[in-house]
C-alpha positions as CSV (number, residue, x, y, z in Angstrom):
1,X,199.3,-21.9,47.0
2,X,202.0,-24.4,47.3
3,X,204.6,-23.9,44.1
4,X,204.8,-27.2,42.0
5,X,208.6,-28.1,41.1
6,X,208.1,-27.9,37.2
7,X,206.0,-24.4,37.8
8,X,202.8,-26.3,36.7
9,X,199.6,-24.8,38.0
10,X,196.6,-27.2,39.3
11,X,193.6,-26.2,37.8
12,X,190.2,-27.2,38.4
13,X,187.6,-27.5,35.8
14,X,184.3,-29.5,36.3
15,X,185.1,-30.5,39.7
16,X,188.1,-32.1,38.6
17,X,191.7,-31.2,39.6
18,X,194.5,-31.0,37.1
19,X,197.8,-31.0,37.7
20,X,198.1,-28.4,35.2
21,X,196.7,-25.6,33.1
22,X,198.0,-28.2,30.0
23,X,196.5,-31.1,31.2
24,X,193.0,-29.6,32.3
25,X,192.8,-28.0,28.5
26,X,193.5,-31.0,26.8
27,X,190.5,-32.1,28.9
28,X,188.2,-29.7,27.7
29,X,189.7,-30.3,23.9
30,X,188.8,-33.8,24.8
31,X,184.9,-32.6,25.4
32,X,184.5,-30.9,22.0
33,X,186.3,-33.9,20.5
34,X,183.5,-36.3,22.1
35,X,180.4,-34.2,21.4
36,X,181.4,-34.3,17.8
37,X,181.5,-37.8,17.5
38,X,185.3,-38.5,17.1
39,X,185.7,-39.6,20.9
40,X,183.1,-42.2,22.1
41,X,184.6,-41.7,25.3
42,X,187.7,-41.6,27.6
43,X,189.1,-42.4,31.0
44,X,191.8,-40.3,33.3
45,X,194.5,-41.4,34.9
46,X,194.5,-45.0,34.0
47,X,197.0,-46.8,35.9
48,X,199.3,-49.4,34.3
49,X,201.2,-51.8,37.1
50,X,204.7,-52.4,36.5
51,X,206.6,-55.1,38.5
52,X,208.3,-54.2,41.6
53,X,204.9,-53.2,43.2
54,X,205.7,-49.4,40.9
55,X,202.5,-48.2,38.7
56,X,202.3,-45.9,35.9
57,X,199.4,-43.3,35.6
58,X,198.3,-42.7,32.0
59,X,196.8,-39.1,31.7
60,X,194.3,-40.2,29.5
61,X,192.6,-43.2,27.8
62,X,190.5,-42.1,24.7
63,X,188.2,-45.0,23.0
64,X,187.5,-43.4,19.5
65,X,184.6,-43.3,16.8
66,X,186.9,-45.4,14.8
67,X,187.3,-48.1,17.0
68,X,190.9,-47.1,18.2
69,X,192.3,-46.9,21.7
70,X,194.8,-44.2,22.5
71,X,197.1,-43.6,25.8
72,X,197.5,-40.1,26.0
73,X,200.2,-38.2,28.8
74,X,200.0,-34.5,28.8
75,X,203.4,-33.6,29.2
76,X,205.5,-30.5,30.0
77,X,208.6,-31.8,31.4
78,X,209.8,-35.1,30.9
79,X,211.6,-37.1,34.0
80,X,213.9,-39.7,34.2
81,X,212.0,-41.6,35.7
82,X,208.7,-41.2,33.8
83,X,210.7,-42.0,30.2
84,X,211.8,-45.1,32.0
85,X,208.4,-46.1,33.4
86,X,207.0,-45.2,29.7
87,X,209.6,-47.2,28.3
88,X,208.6,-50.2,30.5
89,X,204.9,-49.8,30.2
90,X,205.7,-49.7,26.2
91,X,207.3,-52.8,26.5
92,X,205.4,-54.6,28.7
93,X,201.6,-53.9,27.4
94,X,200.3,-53.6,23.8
95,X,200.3,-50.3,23.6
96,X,202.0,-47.1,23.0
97,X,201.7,-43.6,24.6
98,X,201.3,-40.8,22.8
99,X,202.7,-37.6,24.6
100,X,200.9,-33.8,24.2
């Protein structure tokens, strides 16, 4: 197994590969949360383009019960360069990402 730099561990769960433990429970929280009704559904890595030909990949898009729409990044370390691409995104598009 090839070591990740920030000592994350891929983990697969439903077929899907996670670039970490973190992330891949947060999916599985996100499966209780939509059989109960509070998430009518959700996307992964939704991908925000940024100019300069640069994109930005949101962990998570969750379309709740209520009507809401949350951006969602499961995070364990936070880069330079992903607070600056969050910043952009943020500034750029009507939205705003929460971090986990």
């Amino acid at each position: 197994m090839i070591k990740h730099k920030f000592r994350a561990i891929p983990t697969t769960i439903d077929n899907i590969r996670f670039a970490s433990k973190k992330e891949a429970k947060y999916y599985s929280e996100l499966l209780v949360r939509q059989k109960s009704g509070e998430v009518v559904f959700f996307l992964r890595q939704t991908p925000f383009h940024l100019p300069g030909g640069i994109k930005y990949v949101c962990d998570f898009t969750l379309f709740l019960a209520n009507g809401s729409v949350e951006f969602i990044d499961v995070k364990g370390m936070k880069t330079p360069i992903y607070i600056t691409k969050k910043k952009i995104v943020e500034d750029l598009y009507p939205v705003n990402i929460i971090e986990v």
